[in-house]
C-alpha positions in Angstrom: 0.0 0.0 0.0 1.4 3.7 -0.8 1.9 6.5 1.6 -0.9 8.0 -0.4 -3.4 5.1 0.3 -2.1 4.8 3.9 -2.5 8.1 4.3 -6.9 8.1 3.2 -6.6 4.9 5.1 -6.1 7.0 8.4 -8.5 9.6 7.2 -11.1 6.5 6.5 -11.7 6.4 10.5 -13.4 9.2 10.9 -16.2 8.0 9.3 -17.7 6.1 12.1 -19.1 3.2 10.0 -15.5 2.6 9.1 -13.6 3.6 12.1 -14.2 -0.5 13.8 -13.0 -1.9 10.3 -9.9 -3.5 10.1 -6.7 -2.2 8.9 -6.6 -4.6 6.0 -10.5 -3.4 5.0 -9.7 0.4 5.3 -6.8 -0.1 3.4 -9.3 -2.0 0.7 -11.9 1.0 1.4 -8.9 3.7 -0.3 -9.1 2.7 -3.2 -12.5 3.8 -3.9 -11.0 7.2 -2.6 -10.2 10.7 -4.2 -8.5 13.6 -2.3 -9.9 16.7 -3.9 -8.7 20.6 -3.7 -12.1 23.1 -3.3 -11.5 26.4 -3.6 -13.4 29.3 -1.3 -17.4 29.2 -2.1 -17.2 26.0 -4.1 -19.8 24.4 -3.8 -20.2 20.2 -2.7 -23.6 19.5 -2.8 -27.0 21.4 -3.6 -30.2 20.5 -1.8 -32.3 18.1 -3.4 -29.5 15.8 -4.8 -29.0 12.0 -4.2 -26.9 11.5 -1.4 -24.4 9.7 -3.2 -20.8 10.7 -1.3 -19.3 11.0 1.9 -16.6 13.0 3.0 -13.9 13.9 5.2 -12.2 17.2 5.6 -8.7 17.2 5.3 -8.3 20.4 5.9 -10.3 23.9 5.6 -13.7 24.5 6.3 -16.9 23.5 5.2 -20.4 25.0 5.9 -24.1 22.8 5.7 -26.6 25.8 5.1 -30.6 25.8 3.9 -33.2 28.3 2.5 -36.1 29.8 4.8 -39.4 30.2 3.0 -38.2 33.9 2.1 -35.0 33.1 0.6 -32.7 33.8 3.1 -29.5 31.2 3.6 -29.1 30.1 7.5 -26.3 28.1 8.1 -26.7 24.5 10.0 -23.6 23.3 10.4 -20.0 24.0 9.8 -17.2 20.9 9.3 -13.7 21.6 10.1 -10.1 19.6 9.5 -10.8 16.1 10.5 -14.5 15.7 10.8 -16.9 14.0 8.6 -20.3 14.5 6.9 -22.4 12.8 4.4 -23.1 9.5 5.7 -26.2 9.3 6.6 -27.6 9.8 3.0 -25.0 7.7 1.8 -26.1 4.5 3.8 -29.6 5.4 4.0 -29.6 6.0 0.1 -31.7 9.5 1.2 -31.4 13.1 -0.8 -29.2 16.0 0.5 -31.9 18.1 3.0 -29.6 21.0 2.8 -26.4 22.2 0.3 -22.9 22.4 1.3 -19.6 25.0 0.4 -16.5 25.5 1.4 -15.8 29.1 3.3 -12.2 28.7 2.8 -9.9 26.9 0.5 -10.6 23.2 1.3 -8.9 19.6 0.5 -11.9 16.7 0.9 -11.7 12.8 1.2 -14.5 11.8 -1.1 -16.4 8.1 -0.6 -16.4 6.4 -2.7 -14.8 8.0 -6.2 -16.5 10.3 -8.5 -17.9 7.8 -11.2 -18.1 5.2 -8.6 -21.6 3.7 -7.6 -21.7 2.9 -3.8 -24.4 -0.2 -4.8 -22.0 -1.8 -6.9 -19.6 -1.7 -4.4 -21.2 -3.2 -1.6 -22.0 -5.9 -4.6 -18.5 -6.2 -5.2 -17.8 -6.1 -1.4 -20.8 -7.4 0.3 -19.0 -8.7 3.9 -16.7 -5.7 4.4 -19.6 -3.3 3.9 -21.8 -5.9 6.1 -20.1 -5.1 9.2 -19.4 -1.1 8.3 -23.1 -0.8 8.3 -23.7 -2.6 10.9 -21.6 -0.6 12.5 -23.1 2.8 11.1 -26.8 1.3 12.5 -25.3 0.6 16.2 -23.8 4.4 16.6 -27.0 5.6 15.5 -29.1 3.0 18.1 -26.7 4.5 20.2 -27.5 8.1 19.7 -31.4 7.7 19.8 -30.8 6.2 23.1 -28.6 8.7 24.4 -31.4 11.3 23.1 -34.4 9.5 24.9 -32.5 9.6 27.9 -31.4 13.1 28.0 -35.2 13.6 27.2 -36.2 11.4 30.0 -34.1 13.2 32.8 -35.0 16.5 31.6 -39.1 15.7 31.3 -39.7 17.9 34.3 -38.7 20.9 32.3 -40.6 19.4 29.6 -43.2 19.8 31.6 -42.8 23.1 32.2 -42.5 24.3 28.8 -45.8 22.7 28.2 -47.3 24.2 31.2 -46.4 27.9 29.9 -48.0 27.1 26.7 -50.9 25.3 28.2 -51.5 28.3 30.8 -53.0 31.8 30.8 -50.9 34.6 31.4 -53.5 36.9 33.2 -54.9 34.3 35.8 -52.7 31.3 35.9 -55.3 28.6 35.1 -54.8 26.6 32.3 -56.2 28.7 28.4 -58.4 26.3 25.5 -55.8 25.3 24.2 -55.4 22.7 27.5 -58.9 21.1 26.4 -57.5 19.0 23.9 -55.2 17.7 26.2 -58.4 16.5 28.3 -60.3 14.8 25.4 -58.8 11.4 26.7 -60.3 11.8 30.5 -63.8 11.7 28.5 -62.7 8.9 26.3 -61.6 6.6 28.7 -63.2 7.7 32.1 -61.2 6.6 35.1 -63.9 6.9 37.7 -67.3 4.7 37.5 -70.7 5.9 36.7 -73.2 6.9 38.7 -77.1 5.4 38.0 -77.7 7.5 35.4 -75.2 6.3 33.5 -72.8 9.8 33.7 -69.2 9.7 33.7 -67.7 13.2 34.3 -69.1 16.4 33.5 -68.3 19.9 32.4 -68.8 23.3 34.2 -69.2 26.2 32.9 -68.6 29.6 34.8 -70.0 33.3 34.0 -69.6 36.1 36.7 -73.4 37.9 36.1 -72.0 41.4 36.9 -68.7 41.6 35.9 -68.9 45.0 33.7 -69.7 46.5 37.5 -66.2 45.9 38.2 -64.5 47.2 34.6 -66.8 50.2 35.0 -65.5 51.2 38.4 -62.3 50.4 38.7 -60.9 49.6 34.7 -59.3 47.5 33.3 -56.9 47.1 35.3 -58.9 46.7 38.3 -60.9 44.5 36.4 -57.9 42.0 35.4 -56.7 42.4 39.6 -60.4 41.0 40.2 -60.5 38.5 37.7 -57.3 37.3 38.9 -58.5 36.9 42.4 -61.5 35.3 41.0 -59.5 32.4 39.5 -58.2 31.9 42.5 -61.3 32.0 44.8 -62.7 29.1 42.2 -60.0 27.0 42.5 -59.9 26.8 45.9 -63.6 25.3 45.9 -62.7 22.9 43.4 -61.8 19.1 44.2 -58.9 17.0 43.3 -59.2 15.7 39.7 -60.9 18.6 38.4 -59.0 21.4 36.2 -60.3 25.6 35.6 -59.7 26.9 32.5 -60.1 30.4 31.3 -62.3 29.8 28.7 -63.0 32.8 27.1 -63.1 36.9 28.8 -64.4 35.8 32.3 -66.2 33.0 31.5 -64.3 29.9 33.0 -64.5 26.2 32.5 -64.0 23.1 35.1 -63.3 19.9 33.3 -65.1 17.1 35.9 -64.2 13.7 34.5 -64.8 11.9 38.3 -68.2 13.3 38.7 -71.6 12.3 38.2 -74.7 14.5 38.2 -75.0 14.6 41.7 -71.2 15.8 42.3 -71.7 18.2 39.5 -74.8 19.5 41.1 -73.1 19.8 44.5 -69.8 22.0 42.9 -72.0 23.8 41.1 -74.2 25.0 44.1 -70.8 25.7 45.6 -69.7 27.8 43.6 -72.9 29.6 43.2 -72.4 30.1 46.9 -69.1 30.7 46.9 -68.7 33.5 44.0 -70.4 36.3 46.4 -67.9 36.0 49.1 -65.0 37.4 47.4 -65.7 41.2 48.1 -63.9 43.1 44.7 -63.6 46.1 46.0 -61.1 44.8 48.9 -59.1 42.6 45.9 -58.8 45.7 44.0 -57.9 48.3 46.6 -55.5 46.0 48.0 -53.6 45.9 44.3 -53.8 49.8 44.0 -50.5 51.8 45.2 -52.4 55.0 44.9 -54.6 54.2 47.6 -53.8 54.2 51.2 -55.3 52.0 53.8 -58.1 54.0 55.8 -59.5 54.7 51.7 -59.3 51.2 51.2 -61.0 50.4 54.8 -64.1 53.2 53.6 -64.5 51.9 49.7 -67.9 49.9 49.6 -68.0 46.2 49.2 -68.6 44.7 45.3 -69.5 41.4 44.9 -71.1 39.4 42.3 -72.9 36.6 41.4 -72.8 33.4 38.8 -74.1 31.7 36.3 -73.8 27.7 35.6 -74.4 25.5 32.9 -73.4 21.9 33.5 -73.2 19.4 30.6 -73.0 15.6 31.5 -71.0 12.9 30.1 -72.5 11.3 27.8 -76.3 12.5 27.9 -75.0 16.1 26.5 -72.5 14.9 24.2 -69.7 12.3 23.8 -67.2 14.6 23.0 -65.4 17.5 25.2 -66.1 20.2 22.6 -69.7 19.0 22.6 -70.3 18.9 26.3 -68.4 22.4 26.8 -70.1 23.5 24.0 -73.7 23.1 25.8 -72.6 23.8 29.0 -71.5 27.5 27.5 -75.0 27.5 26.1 -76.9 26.6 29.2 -74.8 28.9 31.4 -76.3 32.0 29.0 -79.6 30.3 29.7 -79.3 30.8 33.2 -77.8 34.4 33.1 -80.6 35.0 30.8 -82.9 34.3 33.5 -81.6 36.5 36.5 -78.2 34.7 36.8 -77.0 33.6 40.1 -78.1 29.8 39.6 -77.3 26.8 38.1 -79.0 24.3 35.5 -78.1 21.1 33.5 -78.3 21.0 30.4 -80.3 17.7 30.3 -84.0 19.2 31.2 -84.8 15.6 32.5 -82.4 15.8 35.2 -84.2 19.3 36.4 
């Protein structure tokens, strides 16, 4: 073997399908080899093409870039002296997601040959390119491994990623977008049913004089109260049960453990419940301009509720259905004074 081939036989390693191979095979491997000089901005590869090489800088520099939608190159990656790149739509016989230049001057190891089919060679070499794939498909085992771990020990900030996206900003309880996450506590109930046949059931929430409150104090008193509000729900609400902001100040509780007579029960709570948080206190106690013997003189605001309650799955099968009749039965109520509740199943009146 020449110094030449020894040489490309060393550089063979850093391809990681190759690097476990024999001396004997990598020296085999550079034949199918060419060394070529790239000047500055010469291009390798476009994006779209057959993945039909791999390569190995010898030395320079080489940059993996793409297109956004508008046009504009973002680079990806960049390769220097030593390092490898193109194998995976070599082996995988897969087409070039992005292009590839040199930013400098550049000498490449190209695999295999310009001219040279990689098929035909592992015809013509079916053993030796037996075990370099093999040993391609273990390093990349290994690295989908390595990734569901990492993934693993970091899924409490997972979690929290999805919590800020699943959360509103204002009052802290989760936004809509949560509900699809809570299709699957309707579609396979954990708790039983209760005699007539409901499994879970959804709440729907509407303070009846909230424009009381924006009128008085703003909007900014009017986000302090609705904030406070939030908060004076949850705190009535039992374990397995979730409050979403459902739209301006009308707020959902998703109820997959209940039956009618737990819905009714919550609901009656929180028509209870709502008229104990004075406003007027919540907001004083968030103004700065105010001092405390104004705050102790302001007169108390409360208000009152409406609830709609749709039952799973007399009023619907679905969580969009049920929260959709439960919005519409909560208007019902509001429309008739407020300050109640109602199902949305007549029959269970």
């Amino acid at each position: 073997m020449s110094a030449s081939e020894s040489a490309i036989a060393d550089l063979l390693r850093s391809f990681e399908a190759f690097a476990a191979l024999s001396d004997h095979d990598r020296a085999w491997l550079a034949r199918y080899c060419e060394v070529l000089g790239l000047q500055r901005g010469a291009q390798i590869f476009a994006a779209g093409t057959a993945g039909e090489q791999a390569y190995v800088i010898v030395s320079g520099e080489v940059v993996v870039s793409t297109k956004d939608a508008d046009g504009t190159a973002r680079d990806l990656a960049r390769y220097v002296t030593g390092e490898a790149f193109g194998e995976l739509e070599l082996f995988s016989n897969g087409v070039r997601a992005a292009a590839a230049y040199c930013s400098c001057d550049t000498r490449l190891l190209v695999f295999p040959s310009r001219g040279l089919q990689f098929p035909a060679l592992l015809e013509r070499h079916p053993e030796l390119f037996a075990r370099a794939l093999h040993r391609y498909i273990t390093v990349v085992a290994s690295r989908i491994r390595a990734v569901t771990e990492q993934v693993a020990e970091n899924s409490p900030y997972i979690r929290q990623l999805r919590m800020q996206m699943y959360r509103d900003k204002l009052t802290g309880s989760y936004n809509r977008a949560y509900l699809a996450e809570y299709t699957r506590a309707f579609a396979e109930p954990r708790g039983g049913s209760d005699p007539s046949g409901v499994r879970g059931a959804v709440v729907m929430i509407k303070p009846d004089n909230f424009k009381e409150i924006n009128d008085t104090y703003g909007h900014e008193g009017g986000d302090a109260a609705l904030r406070s509000l939030a908060e004076h729900i949850t705190s009535m609400l039992p374990a397995e049960t979730s409050l979403i902001r459902y739209r301006g100040n009308e707020f959902c509780v998703v109820c997959p453990e209940l039956g009618a007579g737990g819905a009714a029960e919550l609901a009656e709570k929180l028509r209870a419940g709502v008229p104990l948080l004075d406003f007027a206190a919540v907001v004083a106690a968030g103004n700065a301009g105010g001092t405390a013997e104004t705050h102790s003189r302001r007169q108390a605001l409360t208000i009152t509720a409406s609830i709609g309650i749709a039952l799973h799955p007399l009023d619907g099968r679905s969580l969009e259905e049920l929260t959709a009749r439960a919005h519409e039965t909560m208007f019902e109520v509001r429309g008739g004074g407020g300050d109640s509740f109602a199902f949305a199943s007549g029959a269970l009146q």
